[in-house]
Every structure is written in C-alpha cells, then in structure tokens.
C-alpha positions in Angstrom: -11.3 7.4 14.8 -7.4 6.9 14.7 -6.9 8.0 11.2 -8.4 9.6 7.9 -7.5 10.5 4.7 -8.0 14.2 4.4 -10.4 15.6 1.3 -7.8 18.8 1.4 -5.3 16.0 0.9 -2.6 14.1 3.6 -3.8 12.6 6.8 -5.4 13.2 9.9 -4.1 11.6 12.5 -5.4 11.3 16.7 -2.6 11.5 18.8 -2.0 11.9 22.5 -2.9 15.3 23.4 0.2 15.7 25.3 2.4 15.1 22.8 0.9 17.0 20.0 3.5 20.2 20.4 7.0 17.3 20.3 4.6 15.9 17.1 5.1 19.4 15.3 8.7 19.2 15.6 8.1 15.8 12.9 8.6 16.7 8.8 5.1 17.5 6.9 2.9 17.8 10.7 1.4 20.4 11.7 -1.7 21.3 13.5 -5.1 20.6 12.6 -7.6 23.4 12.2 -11.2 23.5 11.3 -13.5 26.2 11.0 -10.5 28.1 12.4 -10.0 26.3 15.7 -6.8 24.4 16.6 -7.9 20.9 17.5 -6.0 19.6 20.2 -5.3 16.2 20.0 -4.9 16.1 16.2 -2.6 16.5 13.7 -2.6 17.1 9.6 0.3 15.6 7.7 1.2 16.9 4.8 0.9 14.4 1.5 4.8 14.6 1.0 4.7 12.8 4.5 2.6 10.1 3.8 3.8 9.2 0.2 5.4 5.5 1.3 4.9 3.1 3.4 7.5 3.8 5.3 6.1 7.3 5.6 2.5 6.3 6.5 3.0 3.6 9.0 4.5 5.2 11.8 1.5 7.9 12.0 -0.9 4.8 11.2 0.4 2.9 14.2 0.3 6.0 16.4 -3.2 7.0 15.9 -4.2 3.6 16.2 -2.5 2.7 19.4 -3.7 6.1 20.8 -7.6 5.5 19.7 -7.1 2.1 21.8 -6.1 3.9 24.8 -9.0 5.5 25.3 -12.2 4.3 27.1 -14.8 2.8 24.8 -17.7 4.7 23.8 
C-alpha cells in the first residue's frame, strides 16, 4: 500500500522510514498513530493538505515511488 484515504479524514501516506522526521517539517503532516503507537514509516496528512491537486500529488507520487522500492511480497 502507497496511499489511503483516511476514514478519520486526510491521507495516509508510506514513506521512506528515514525521512519521516524531515516529512513533519511539511504543512498538514504529522505522524501516524494507531491504537496509540507511532508508526514509523507513515505519515497522516491533514485534509487542508490534500484539498488540490496540487496538494495531493506530491504525497501521491511519494508513497508510490516509495511502495515500488520495496521488495515484492
């Protein structure tokens, strides 16, 4: 998975696990925590990040290009 829309709304988006603390830094990103543990390696972006397309594509193309990096299952 590269992507997902989030039911608690925004995105969800895979990213390189090394550069998930520069990715914070971004407007509307922050870390991604379920059942109260940080998942490394993923990031939430708030909706009022992902509101355009000029918005969404970047993270699209990130998670994307990072999901294809990785060996296949």
């Amino acid at each position: 998975m590269a992507v997902a829309a989030s039911g608690q709304g925004g995105l969800m988006v895979r990213v390189d696990p090394d550069e998930t603390e520069a990715l914070l830094v971004k407007p509307h990103a922050r870390e991604m925590v379920m059942r109260g543990r940080s998942m490394n390696g993923w990031l939430r972006v708030d909706d009022e990040g992902v509101r355009t397309k000029r918005q969404l594509a970047p993270w699209v193309k990130r998670g994307v290009s990072y999901a294809r990096s990785l060996p296949p299952k």
